[in-house]
C-alpha positions as CSV (number, residue, x, y, z in Angstrom):
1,X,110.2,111.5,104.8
2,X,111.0,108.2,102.9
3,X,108.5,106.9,101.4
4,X,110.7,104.0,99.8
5,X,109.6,101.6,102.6
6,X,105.7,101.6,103.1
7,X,104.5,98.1,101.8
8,X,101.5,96.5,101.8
9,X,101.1,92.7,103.5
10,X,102.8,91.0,100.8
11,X,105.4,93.4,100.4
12,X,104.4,95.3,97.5
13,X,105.6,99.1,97.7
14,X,102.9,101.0,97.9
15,X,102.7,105.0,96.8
16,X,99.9,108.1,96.8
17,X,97.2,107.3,94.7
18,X,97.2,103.4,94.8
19,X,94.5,101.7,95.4
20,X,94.5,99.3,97.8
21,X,92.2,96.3,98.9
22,X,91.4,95.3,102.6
23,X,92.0,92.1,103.2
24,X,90.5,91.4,106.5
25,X,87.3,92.8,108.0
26,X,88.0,95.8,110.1
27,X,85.6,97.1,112.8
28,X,85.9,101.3,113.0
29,X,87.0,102.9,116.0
30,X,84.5,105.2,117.6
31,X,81.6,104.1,114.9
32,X,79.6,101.3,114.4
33,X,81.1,100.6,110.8
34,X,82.9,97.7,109.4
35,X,85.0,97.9,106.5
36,X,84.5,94.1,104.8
37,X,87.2,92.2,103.9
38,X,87.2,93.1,100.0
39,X,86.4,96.4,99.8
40,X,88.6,98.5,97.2
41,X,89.7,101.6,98.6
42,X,90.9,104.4,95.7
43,X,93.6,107.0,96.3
44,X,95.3,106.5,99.0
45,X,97.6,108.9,101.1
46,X,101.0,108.4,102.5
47,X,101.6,109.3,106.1
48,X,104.6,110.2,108.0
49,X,104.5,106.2,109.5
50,X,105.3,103.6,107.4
51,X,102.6,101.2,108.9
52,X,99.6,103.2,108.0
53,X,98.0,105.2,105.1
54,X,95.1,107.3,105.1
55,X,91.8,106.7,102.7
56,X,88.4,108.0,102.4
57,X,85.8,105.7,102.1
58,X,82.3,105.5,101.6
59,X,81.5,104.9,104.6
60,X,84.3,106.9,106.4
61,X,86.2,109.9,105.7
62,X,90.0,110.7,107.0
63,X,90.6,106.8,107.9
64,X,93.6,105.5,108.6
65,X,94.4,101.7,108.2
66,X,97.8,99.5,108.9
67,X,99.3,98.4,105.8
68,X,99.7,94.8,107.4
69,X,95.9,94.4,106.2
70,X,96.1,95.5,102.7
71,X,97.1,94.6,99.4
72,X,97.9,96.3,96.2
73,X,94.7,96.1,93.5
């Protein structure tokens, strides 16, 4: 797996551990939650697709979110 590729929405290279920031409100699939546009999210995780990374939350464990709404803090 490459890792070299997986950016964030302005093209910032983005690797385990980063923290990222969401820069569009995002509703949660299958809950009720909404992650607000803002929120920090620490120590993120690298998936096998370039397009997504998983995070924990506080409000949601085991998320996954698309790169093409966050940004490098």
């Amino acid at each position: 797996m490459s890792d070299d590729n997986v950016r964030d929405s302005n093209g910032n290279l983005l690797k385990d551990g980063d923290s990222v920031t969401v820069i569009k409100d995002l509703k949660v699939k299958g809950t009720s939650e909404t992650i607000k546009r803002g929120t920090t999210v620490k120590g993120i995780r690298l998936t096998g697709n370039p397009a997504e990374v998983e995070c924990n939350t506080k409000q949601v464990k085991g998320l996954v979110l698309k790169t093409e709404f966050l940004k490098k803090a």
